[in-house]
Each structure stands twice: as C-alpha cells, then as structure tokens.
C-alpha positions in Angstrom: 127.4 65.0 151.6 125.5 62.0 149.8 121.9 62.3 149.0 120.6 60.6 152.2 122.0 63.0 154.4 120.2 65.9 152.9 117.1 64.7 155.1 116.8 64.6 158.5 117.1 60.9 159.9 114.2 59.0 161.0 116.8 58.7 164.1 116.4 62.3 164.9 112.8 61.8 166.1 113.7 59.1 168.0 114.0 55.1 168.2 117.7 55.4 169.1 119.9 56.3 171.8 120.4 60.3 172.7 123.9 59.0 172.8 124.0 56.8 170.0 122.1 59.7 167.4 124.5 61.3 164.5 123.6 64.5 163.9 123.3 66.0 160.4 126.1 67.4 160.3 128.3 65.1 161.7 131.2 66.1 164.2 134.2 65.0 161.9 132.6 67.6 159.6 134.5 71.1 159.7 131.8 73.5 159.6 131.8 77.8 160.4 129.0 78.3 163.3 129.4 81.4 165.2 131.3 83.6 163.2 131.1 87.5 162.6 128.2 87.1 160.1 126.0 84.8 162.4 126.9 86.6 165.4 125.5 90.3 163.7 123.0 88.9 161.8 121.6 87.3 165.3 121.9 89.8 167.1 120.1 92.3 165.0 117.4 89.6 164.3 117.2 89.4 167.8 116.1 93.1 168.3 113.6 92.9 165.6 112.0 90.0 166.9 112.3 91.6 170.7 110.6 94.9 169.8 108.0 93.0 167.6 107.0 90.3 169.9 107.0 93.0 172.8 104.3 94.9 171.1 102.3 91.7 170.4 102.3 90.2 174.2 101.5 94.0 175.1 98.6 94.1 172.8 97.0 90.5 173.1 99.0 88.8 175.3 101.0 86.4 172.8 104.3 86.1 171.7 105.3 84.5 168.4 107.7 81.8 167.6 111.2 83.5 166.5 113.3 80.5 166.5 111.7 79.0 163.1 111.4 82.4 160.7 114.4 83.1 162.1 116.1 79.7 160.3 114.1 80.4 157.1 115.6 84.3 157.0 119.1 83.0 158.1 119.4 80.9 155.7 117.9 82.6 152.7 120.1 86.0 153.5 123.5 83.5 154.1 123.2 81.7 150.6 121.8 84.9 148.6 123.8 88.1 149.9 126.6 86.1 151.6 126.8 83.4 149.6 127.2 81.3 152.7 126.3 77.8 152.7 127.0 76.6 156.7 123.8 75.3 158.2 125.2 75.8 161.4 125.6 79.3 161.2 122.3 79.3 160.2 121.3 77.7 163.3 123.0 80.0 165.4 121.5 83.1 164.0 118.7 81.4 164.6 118.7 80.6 167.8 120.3 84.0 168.9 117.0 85.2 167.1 114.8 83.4 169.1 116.0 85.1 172.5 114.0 88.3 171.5 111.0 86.2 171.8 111.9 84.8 175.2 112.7 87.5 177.0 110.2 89.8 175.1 107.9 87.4 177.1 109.8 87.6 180.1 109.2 91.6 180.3 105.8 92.2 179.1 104.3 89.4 181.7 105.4 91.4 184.7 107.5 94.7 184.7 104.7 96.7 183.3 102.7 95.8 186.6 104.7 98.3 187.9 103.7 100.7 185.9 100.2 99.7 186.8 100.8 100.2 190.5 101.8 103.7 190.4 105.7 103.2 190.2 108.1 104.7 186.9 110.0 101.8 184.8 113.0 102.8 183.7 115.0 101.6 180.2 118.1 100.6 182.6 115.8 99.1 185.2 114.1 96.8 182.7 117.5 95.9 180.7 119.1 95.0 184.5 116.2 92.6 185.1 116.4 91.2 181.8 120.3 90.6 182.3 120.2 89.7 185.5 117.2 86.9 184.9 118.8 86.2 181.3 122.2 85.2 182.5 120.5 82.4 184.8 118.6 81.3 182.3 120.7 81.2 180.1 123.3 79.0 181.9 120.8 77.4 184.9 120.0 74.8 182.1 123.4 73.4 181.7 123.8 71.1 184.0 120.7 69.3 182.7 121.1 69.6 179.3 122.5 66.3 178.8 119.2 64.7 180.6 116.9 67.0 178.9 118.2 66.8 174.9 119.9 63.6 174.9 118.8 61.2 177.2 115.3 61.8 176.6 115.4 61.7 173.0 112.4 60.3 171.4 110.8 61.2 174.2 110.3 64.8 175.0 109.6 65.7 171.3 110.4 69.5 171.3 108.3 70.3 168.6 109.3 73.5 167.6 113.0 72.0 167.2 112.2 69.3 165.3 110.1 71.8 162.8 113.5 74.3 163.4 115.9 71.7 162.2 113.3 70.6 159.5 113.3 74.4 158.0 117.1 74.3 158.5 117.7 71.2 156.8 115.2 71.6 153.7 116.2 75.0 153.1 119.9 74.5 153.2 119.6 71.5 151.1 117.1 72.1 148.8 115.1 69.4 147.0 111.2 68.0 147.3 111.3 68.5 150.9 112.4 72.3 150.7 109.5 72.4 148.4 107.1 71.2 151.1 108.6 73.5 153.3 108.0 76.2 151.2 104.3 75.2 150.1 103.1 75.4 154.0 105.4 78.4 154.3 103.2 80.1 151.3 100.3 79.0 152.7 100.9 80.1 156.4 101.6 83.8 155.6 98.9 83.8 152.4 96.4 82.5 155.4 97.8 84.8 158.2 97.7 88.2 155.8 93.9 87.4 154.9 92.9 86.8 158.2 95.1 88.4 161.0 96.2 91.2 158.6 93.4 92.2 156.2 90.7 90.9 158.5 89.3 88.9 156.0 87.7 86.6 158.2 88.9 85.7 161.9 91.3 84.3 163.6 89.2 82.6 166.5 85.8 81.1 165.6 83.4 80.9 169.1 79.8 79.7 170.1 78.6 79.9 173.5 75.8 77.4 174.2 73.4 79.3 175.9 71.3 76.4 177.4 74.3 75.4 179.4 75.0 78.4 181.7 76.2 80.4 178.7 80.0 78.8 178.7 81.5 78.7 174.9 83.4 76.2 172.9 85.3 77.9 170.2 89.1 77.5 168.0 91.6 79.3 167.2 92.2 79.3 163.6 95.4 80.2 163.0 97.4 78.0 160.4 100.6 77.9 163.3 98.3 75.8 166.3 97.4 73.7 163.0 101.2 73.3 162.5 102.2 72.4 166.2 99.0 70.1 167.0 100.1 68.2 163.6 103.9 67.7 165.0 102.8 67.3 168.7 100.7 64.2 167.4 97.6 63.2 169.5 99.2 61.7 172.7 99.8 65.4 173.7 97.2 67.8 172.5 94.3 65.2 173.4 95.7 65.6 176.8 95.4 69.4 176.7 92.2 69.6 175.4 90.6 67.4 177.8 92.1 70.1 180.8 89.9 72.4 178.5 86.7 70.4 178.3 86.9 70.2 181.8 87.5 73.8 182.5 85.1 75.0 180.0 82.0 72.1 179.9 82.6 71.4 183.7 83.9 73.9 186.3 82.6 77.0 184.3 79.1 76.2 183.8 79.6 74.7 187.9 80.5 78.6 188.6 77.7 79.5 186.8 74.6 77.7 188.2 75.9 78.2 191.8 76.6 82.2 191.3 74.4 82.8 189.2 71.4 84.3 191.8 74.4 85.6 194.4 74.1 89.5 194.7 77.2 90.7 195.3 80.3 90.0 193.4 81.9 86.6 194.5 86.1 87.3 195.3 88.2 87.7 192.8 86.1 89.2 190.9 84.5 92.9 191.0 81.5 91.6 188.3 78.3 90.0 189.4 78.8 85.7 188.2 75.4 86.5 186.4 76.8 89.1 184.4 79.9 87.5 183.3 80.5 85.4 179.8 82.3 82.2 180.0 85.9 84.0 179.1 85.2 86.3 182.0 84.7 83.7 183.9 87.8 81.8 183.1 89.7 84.9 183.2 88.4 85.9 187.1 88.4 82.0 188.3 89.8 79.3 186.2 92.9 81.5 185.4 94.2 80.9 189.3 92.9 76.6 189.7 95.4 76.4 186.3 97.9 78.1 187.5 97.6 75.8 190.8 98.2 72.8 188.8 100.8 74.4 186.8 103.3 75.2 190.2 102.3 71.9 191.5 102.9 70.3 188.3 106.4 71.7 188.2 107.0 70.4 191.6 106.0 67.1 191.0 108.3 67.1 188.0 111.3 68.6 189.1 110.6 65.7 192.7 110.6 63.3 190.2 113.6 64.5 187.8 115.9 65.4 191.6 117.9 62.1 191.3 119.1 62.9 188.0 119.4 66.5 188.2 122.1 66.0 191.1 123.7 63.1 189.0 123.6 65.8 185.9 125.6 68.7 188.7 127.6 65.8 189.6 128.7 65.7 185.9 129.1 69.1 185.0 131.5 69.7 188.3 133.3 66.7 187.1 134.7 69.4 184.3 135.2 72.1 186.5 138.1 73.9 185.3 138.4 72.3 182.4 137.2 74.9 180.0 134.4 73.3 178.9 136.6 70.9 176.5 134.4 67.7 175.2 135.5 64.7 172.4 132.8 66.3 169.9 131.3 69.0 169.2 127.8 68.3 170.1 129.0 67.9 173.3 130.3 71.1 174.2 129.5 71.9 177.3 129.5 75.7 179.0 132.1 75.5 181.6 130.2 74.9 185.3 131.6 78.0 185.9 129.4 79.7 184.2 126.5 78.2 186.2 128.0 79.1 189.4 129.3 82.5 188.0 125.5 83.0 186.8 124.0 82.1 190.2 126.2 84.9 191.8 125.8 87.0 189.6 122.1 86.7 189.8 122.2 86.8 193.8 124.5 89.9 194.5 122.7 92.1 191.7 119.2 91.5 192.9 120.5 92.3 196.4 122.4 95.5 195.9 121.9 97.0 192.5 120.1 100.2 193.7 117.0 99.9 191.1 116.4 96.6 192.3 117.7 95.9 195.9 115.1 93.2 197.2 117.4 92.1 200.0 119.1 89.4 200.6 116.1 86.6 201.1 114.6 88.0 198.1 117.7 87.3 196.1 117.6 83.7 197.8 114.2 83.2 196.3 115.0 84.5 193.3 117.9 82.6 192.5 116.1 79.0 193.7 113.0 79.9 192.0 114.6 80.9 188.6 117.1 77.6 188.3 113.5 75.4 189.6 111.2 76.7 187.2 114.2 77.3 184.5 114.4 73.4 184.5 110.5 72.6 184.7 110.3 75.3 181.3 113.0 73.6 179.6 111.1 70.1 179.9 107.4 71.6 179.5 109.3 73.3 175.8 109.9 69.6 174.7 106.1 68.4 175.6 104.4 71.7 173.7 107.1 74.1 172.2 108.2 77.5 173.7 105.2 79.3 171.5 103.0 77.9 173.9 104.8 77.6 177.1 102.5 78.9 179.9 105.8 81.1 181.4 103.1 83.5 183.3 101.4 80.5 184.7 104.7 79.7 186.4 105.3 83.5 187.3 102.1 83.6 189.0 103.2 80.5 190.9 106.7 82.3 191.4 104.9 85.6 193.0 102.3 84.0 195.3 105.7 82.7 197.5 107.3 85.5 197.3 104.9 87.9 197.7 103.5 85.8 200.8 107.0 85.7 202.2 107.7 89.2 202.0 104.4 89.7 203.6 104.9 87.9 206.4 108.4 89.6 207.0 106.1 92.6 207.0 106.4 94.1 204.0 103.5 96.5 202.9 102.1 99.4 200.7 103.3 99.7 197.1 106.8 99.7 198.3 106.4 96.3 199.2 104.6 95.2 195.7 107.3 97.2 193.6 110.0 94.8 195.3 107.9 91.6 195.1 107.1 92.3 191.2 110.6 93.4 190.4 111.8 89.9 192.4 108.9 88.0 189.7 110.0 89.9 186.8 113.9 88.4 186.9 112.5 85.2 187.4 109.6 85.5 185.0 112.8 86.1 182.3 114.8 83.1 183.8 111.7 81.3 182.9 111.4 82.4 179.1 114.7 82.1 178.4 115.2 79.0 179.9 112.8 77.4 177.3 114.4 79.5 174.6 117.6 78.1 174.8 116.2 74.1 175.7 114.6 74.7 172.2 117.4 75.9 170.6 119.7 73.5 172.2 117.8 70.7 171.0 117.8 71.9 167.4 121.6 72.3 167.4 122.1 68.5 168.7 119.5 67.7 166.2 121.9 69.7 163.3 125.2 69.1 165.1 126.0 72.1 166.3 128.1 73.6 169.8 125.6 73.6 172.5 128.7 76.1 174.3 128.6 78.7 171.3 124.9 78.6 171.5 124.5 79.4 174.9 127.0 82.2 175.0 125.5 83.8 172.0 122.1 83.7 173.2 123.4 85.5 176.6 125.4 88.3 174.2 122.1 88.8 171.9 119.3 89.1 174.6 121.7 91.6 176.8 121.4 93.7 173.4 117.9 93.2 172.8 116.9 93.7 176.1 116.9 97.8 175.5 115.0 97.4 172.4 112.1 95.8 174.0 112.8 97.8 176.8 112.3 101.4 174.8 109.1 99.2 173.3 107.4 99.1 176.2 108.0 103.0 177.4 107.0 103.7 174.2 103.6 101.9 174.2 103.0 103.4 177.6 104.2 107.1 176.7 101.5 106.7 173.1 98.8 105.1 174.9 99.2 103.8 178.5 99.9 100.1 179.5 96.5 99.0 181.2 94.2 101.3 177.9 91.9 99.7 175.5 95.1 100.0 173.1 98.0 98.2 175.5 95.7 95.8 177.6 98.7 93.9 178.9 96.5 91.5 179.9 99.1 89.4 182.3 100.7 92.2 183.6 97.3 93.0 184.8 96.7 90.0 186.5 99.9 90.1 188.3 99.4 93.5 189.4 95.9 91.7 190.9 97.7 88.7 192.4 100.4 91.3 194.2 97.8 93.3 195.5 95.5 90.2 196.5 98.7 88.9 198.5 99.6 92.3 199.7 96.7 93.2 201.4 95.4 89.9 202.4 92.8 88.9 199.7 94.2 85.6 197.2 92.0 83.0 196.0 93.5 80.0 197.8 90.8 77.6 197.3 90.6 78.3 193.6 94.8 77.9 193.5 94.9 74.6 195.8 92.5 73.2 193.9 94.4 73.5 190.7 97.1 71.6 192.9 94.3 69.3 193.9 93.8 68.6 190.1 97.7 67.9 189.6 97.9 65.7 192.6 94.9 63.9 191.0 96.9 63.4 187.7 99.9 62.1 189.2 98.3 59.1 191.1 96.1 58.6 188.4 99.7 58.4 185.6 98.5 61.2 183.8 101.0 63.9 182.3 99.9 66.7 184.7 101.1 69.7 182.6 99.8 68.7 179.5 96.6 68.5 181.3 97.5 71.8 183.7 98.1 73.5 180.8 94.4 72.6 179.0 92.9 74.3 182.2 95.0 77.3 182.3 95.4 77.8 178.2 91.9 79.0 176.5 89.8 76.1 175.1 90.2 77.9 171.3 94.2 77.4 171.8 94.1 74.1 172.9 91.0 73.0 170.6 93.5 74.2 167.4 96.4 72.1 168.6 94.2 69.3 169.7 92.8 69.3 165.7 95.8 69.4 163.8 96.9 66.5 166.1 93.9 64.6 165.0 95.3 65.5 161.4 97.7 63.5 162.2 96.3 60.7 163.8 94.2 60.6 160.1 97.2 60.4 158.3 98.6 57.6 160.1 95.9 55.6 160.5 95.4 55.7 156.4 98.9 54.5 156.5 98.7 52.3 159.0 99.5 48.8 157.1 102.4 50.1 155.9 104.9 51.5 158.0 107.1 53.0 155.7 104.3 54.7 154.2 103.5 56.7 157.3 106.7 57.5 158.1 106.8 59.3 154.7 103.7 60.4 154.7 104.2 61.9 158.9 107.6 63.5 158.0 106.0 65.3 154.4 103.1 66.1 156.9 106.0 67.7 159.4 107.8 69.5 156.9 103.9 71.0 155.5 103.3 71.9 159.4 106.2 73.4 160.1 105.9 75.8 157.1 102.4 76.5 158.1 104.2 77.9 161.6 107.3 79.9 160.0 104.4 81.3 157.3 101.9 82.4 160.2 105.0 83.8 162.4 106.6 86.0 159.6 104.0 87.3 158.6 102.3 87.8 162.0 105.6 90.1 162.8 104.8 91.8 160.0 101.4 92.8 160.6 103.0 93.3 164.6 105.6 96.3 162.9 102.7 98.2 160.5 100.3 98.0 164.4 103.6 99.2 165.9 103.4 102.1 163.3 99.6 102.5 164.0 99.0 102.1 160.3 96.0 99.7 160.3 95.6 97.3 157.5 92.5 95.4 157.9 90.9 96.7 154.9 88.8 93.8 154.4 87.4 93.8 157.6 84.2 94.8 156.2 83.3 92.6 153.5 81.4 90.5 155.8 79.9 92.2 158.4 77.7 89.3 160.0 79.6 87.8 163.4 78.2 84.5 163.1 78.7 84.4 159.2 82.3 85.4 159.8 82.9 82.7 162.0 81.7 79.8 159.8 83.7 81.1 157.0 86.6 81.5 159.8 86.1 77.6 160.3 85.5 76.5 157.1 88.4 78.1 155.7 90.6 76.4 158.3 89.2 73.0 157.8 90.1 73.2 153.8 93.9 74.3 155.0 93.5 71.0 157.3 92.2 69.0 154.4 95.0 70.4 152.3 97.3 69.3 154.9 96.0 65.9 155.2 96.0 65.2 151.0 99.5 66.9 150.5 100.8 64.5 153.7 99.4 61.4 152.0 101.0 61.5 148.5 104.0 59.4 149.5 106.8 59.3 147.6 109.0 56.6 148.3 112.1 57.9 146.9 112.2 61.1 149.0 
C-alpha cells in the first residue's frame, strides 16, 4: 500500500458519491476477514463487553461504546500475539464485539421489569428474547443498508464509525496519526481512572438556580461526550442541546410554578411538585413529552424514508436466490432470505415458544414494530452514534401500543404485563442491535470489508453472549435485588410504571402527545426532530457535554477558516484526538465496570476533597483544560500528514 493510503480519505467523510467512495482497503485487495482467529476473538470479546456493559446499564442506566476499544484490542492482540496484520479482521472482531453492547442494552431496559412485577426471569427466557429480537435485528436492516451507508454518505455522519475506522486505520498503520490516536487514548483512560474510578473529582458537574423554580443546568464531564460532540460538529449537538434548554430552562420551571402550591401529588408522580428537584421532575414528567417526540419522530422519518425503503426491498428481492453474490466485496449483501427467514423466525417463536407465547397479534406487533424502529435506530446511529441512542425512548414508544392493544383485547393483572413486557423486550433488542450493526456496517464500507460476514457474525456472537449477560442480570438480582439502592435499573423501572400505568388505566397522555406535538412542530418548522427529541428526553448534562466538544470544533475551524486545507488537517487531527478520548474513557470505564462487578471499590480518592461545590469546579475546570488540550493539539497542522 503507498503512503497515502495509510490515512483515511478525506472521501470517507463525504463529498463524493456512496457509490463512487473506495474504501481503504480496496476490493481488488485479497485480504483474511472472518477467519477462526476474528471469529473467537469476537466472540469472547463479545461476552466480556455483554456482562460488563450489563452491569453498567443495571447500575446507572448506561451502556458504553464496545465497537471502538474493541478495534484498539483487536488490533493490538492480532499484530502482537498473532502476528496478524489484516485490518479487516480487525474490524470484524470488532464489530462482533460491539454486539455485547447492543443487546446488553436491549436486556437491561426491559426484561428485569419482570422481575419488578413479581414474575421469575429465567437464563433461557432471557437468551430466547435476546435471539429471537437479535435475529431481526440483525437482518431487518438489510434491505436498507444500501440507503442508509451508501447513499447517504456525507450525510448521516455515523460518528462512532468514522472514529471506529479512524482507530482501525491509525492503529494498523501506524505513523503520526496512530500517535494522536494513542495521545487521546492515554488521555481518555488517565481522565476516566481519576475521575470515574478513583473518584478524584466527578464526572457530572451541576448547579440548580434556585431563583428560577429550582431547575439545574449542569455537564457531564466525561472525556467520551467530549470525543463524540467534537466529531458530531455543531450542526447536531447544538440541535440537542437546544431540546435541553427547552426542557430544562422552559417546561421544568413551567411544572414548577404551576405545582408548586397543589396538595396532593399531580399523576405520574407519587411526590408532591414542591418537593421535587429539577431531575425528579424530568424523570416523573419530561421523561414521557420526550419519549412522545421520539415515536413520532420515528414515524415521521420512516413516512418520509417509505418510498425508498420499498425501492431498497425491491432490490434486495431482485437477488432472491442468488446467494447473496455481488461484483465487490463491499457489496455483499445477506441473502433476502435471511430477512424473510428472520421475520418468521421472529413471528412463530414469539407465538409458540412456551416462555414467551404472546399470541399471535402480539407476534404481529412485534415483528412490525421491531423492523420500524430497527430502521429509525439504524438512521438515528448515523445522526448521534449508538452510545447515545435513546433505544428505551423508542421501547417506551413500542410498549404504550402494545400494552394499549392488549388492553383493549382485555388483557389484565400481571399476567397481562408479563406478556406485554416480554413482547417490548424482543423488540427493545431488535432496536439495539439494529443500531449495532448500522454502526458497524458503516465502518466496514468505510474499511472495505463484507457487510454479509458482518452480519452473520454479529448474529453468531450475540446468540453466545446472550447467556452471559443473561447469568449477569440473575446474578445482580440474586446479590442485591434489581429495583435496590445497589441495582436501580432505572429504565426497567420506568417500564414496569408505563405497563402498569397502561394496565390499569392511568398513562400520561397529555405529557406523551405533547412530545408528539413538539415533533410535529419540528417537522413543519424543517428542524431535525430527533436531534431535537432527543435534547428533551436525554439529561441536559449529556447533551451540554456533546453540545461543548462540538463547539470545540466549531473553534478549530473557524481559526482555520481561510485556509481550507488547514482545517481539514487540523478537523481530521482533532477526530483522530476525539476518538481516542472515547476508546480511553470506554476501556477504562469497563474496567472500573468488572472491579464494581467484583464489589471491590476503588475510589480511594474520593475523599481528598470533601466540599460538593468545590468538587464540581475542579470537575469543570479539569474538563475545560482536556478541551483546551484538544483544541491546541487539533490546531498544530502538519501539512505533510
């Protein structure tokens, strides 16, 4: 390979064709991909990452990014034990790894709601949801993969596969921009063991402005939202945050003043308004107007994406029976067989399987509902990245239909909630693993690799891991109880209150249509309703973080802005820093996830400082020097690479 091609092209970002892009490793290249040493490796990375990220969602509700230290750990094992040099196999260990994020999302957002009800969950129960919903996710996306990665190239950004195939590239290749990779990475997981793991200082800094009806304004200060709001850009996050300032500066403090003198506890929530804090707030009301604008968001987008969704089936039966042969390897499609296969698959288990069994318009639903919101999570990956895709907003969406259908076909008592949540939890996983692959899909057309070998990869890796996370989550509730102070499961909990609300006759309608409301809004005004459907239903200290390394960004670029050549080196140096920053905070955040798993606490530097409002000026002006740092090492430009 010359010296040019050990960089990602300018191209790959965009400013080209989808159909005119050459990947990095181009398809007249012969190069090993899945093979026995990237299909063991991925798989066991897969079950680390599964069990890890299981425990994290469990604990605090988050899952962390697999897909990126997954590349960095692929490749370093391939070239030093294996001595292994095939970036594509690298790639597909990868992306095999990144499945035990997804559907360690998928489970924790809904099956332990069951527990929470009253019912058992059982290891096979979980892994047959986590098949059954992983098989259609899986494969649900083909027919609009082509649409979704290479016709809109350039212009759904996929952020975590651009900063995948950035970690792929630099490490396999080496050179300055392997170094840069490397600096952010050393920086991320110095940063992350500080705060997250020796408690240093922490990891969200907050201040509630007690004049104005006590609502707070806070960030996040973890080096990976730095990372993502830097490659997002502006044009994104700024969208996002304003959702926040409007949930946060407008409709809370609206609550606020009108509830403030009611007496009794305004539905959905069992707490007096006056006694509530801003996040209580949010969490009781806001919570349900986002996840409004979220389902109606994803209908609005999958109206307006219809004509070329059929044209894309159209396609993919075009091959039918032709085993999925194309004139290139990026090109590879899974045979439509698979698609169909997967959709009966999914329908006829859901119905019968004895575990399950949620009838036959249950399986309907699910089926529809996991190919709809499948395809909206695939697109909503490119816009923000799967870290950050709001998968239980579209699960809550999911179960108010179902739930309300199977109420009005009489369905009652905890009988009737166990079905409905069992229904939501294989969709919930379609969901998750439908961004998983689109993210990984992207980053092998970005590489050059088989988008067919990905997929059936992904499918073998996640029906593995699907026990481990599985056994995590019975053996969380067996130490300490999903629902304690220890495993507050936090949207498994707000399922189990959505089911229950539906069940017995008591939702939040107004709050939810009014979400909708707010998406309708959007769309007639031209706005990107999920970027701004995801700033209500995301906390304003998530959003804030993203919406600040985007404005990184926007510094860089404007410093550059007379030279064009000089922000485009100075934006992809910056990328290659931010995406370090993310594989950094995500290691070593998986890390610190196994020693909680092991109850051995860490934080031994938790009490150096002791003063809360101390801590979180430190907490903030630590992160604005690794944002000054950011901006400095983006802005020495070297024109020779």
């Amino acid at each position: 390979m010359t010296n040019d091609s050990k960089r990602l092209s300018k191209q790959a970002y965009g400013g080209i064709r989808g159909e005119d892009y050459i990947p990095f490793i181009p398809t007249t290249e012969v190069m090993p991909e899945a093979t026995g040493y990237s299909i063991i490796m991925g798989i066991l990375f897969a079950v680390v990452f599964a069990a890890a990220n299981t425990y994290l969602g469990l604990k605090v509700g988050l899952t962390i990014s697999a897909g990126i230290p997954g590349a960095i750990l692929a490749t370093g094992l391939l070239k030093s034990i294996f001595r292994r040099n095939s970036i594509l196999e690298a790639n597909y260990v990868a992306s095999l790894a990144a499945v035990g994020e997804s559907i360690a999302g998928g489970i924790i957002f809904v099956l332990p709601a069951i527990i929470l009800i009253g019912f058992n969950l059982s290891l096979i129960t979980v892994a047959l949801v986590t098949v059954i919903g992983g098989i259609m996710g899986v494969y649900f996306i083909t027919p609009v993969r082509k649409y979704l990665i290479v016709q809109e190239h350039g212009n759904l950004i996929y952020p975590e596969s651009m900063a995948q195939a950035e970690v792929l590239v630099n490490s396999n290749q080496g050179g300055q921009g392997f170094k840069s990779v490397l600096k952010g990475l050393g920086a991320g997981l110095g940063y992350k063991v500080l705060s997250g793991g020796l408690g240093l200082w922490n990891e969200t800094a907050t201040y509630t402005i007690v004049a104005y009806q006590g609502t707070m304004i806070g960030i996040d200060t973890l080096a990976s939202l730095l990372g993502v709001g830097f490659i997002v850009g502006t044009g994104t996050s700024i969208l996002m945050f304003a959702g926040s300032v409007v949930a946060w500066l407008g409709f809370i403090p609206l609550i606020k003043f009108f509830g403030t003198y009611a007496q009794t506890p305004i539905f959905p929530s069992s707490m007096l308004i006056s006694e509530m804090s801003a996040t209580e707030i949010w969490s009781n009301y806001i919570k349900y107007i986002g996840a409004g604008a979220v389902a109606m968001g994803g209908f609005i987008s999958l109206a307006k994406s219809l004509p070329t969704i059929i044209s894309s089936f159209k396609e993919a039966m075009g091959g039918f029976g032709k085993g999925g042969k194309a004139k290139d390897r990026i090109n590879e499609e899974a045979p439509i067989v698979w698609v169909l296969a997967a959709a009966i698959f999914g329908f006829f288990l859901t119905w019968f399987v004895p575990s399950i069994k949620v009838g036959p318009v249950g399986a309907i639903l699910v089926v529809f509902f996991s190919f709809f919101f499948a395809v909206v999570s695939a697109r909503m990956v490119g816009v923000i990245g799967a870290s950050n895709n709001p998968v239980s907003g579209m699960t809550i969406a999911t179960l108010l239909i179902i739930a309300s259908v199977y109420k009005a076909m009489g369905a009652a008592g905890t009988e009737g909630m166990r079905v409905v949540l069992l229904a939501a939890g294989i969709v919930c996983v379609a969901i998750a693993v439908g961004g998983g692959v689109a993210q990984s899909l992207k980053a092998t057309y970005i590489i050059g690799g088989s988008p067919k070998k990905i997929q059936h990869g992904m499918f073998i890796s996640l029906a593995v891991a699907s026990f481990m996370a599985g056994a995590t989550v019975l053996l969380l509730h067996s130490a300490y109880g999903i629902g304690s102070e220890q495993v507050t499961a936090p949207q498994a909990t707000l399922m189990r209150l959505i089911v229950e609300g539906i069940m017995t006759g008591k939702l939040p309608w107004t709050l939810v249509i009014i979400g909708a409301v707010i998406a309708l809004f959007c769309a007639l005004a031209g706005l990107p309703i999920l970027a701004v459907a995801l700033g209500i239903y995301l906390p304003i200290t998530l959003n804030s973080a993203i919406f600040f390394g985007g404005l990184i960004r926007k510094f860089v670029e404007l410093r550059f802005n007379a030279n064009e050549i000089d922000k485009d080196n100075a934006v992809e140096r910056g990328t290659l820093i931010a995406s370090g920053l993310v594989a950094g905070d995500a290691i070593t955040g998986i890390i610190i996830g196994v020693f909680a798993a092991l109850n051995v606490s860490i934080d031994i530097l938790s009490g150096v400082i002791t003063n809360e409002p101390l801590r979180n000026l430190i907490s903030m002006g630590i992160f604005a020097v690794l944002a000054a740092w950011l901006y400095n090492y983006s802005c020495r430009v070297r024109r020779n690479g």
